[in-house]
N, C-alpha and C positions, 0 to 999 in steps of 0.2 A: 504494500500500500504506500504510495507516493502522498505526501503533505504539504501544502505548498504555504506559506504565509504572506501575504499580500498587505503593505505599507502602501495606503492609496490618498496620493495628494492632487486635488482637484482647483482646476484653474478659478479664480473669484467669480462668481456669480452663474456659475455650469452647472450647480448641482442637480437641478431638473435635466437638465441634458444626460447627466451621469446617471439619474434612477433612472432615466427612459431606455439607457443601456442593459443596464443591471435588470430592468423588468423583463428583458430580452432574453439576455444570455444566460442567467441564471437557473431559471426553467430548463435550459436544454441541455447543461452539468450532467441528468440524470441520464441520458441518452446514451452518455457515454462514461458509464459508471460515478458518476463524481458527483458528491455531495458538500455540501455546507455547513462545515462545521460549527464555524461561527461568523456572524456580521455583527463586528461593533463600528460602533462611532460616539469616540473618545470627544466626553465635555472637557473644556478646562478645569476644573477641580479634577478630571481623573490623570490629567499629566502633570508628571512630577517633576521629571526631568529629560535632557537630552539634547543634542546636540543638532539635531533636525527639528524642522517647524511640527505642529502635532499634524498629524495626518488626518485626514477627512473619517475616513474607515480604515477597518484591521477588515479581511478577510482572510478565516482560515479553510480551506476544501481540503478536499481526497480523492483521488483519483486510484485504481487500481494499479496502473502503472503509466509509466510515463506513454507510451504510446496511443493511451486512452486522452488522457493528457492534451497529444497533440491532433488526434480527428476532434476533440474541440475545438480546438483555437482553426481549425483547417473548415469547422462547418461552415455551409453555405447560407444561412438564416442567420447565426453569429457574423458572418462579415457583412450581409445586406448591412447591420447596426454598427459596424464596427465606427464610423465615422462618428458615432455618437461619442464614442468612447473616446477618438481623439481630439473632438472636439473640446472635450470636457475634463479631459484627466490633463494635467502638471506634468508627473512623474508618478512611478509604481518601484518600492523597493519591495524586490518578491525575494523568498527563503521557501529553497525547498527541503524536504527531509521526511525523516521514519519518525513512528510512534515508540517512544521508549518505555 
């Protein structure tokens, strides 16, 4: 099982742009094994500290393996939207890894 963790900073005033991605691609994770493990979105009182601005969202998912992974990102309904996502995201610092 692949874990990916996704630091997601969204450009000023995109955020509707950004759920209208998220309402997209999200859904279709299961298609291709991969689940949601967690969506936060970190207030100010929950950052404590750090060296980067605070991020919009934490997304944590699962994918079976990486190759499930990539006919995600490869599907043809996730990239009709994909402009959504670049119109709207900054930057993504993504971490992937196993469950310990």
């Amino acid at each position: 099982m692949l874990y990916i963790t996704q630091l997601i900073y969204i450009k000023p005033g995109k955020e509707k742009v950004f759920h209208e991605f998220e309402n997209h691609a999200i859904p279709l994770m299961e298609k291709y094994t991969g689940k949601l493990v967690q969506r936060l979105r970190p207030d100010d009182a929950a950052y404590v500290a750090g060296e980067e601005q605070k991020p919009y969202e934490i997304h944590i998912v699962s994918f079976e393996s990486e190759e499930k992974l990539q006919e995600f990102f490869q599907d043809e309904t996730r990239l009709q939207f994909k402009h959504l996502k670049d119109d709207s995201v900054k930057s993504i610092l993504m971490f992937r890894g196993e469950k310990m």
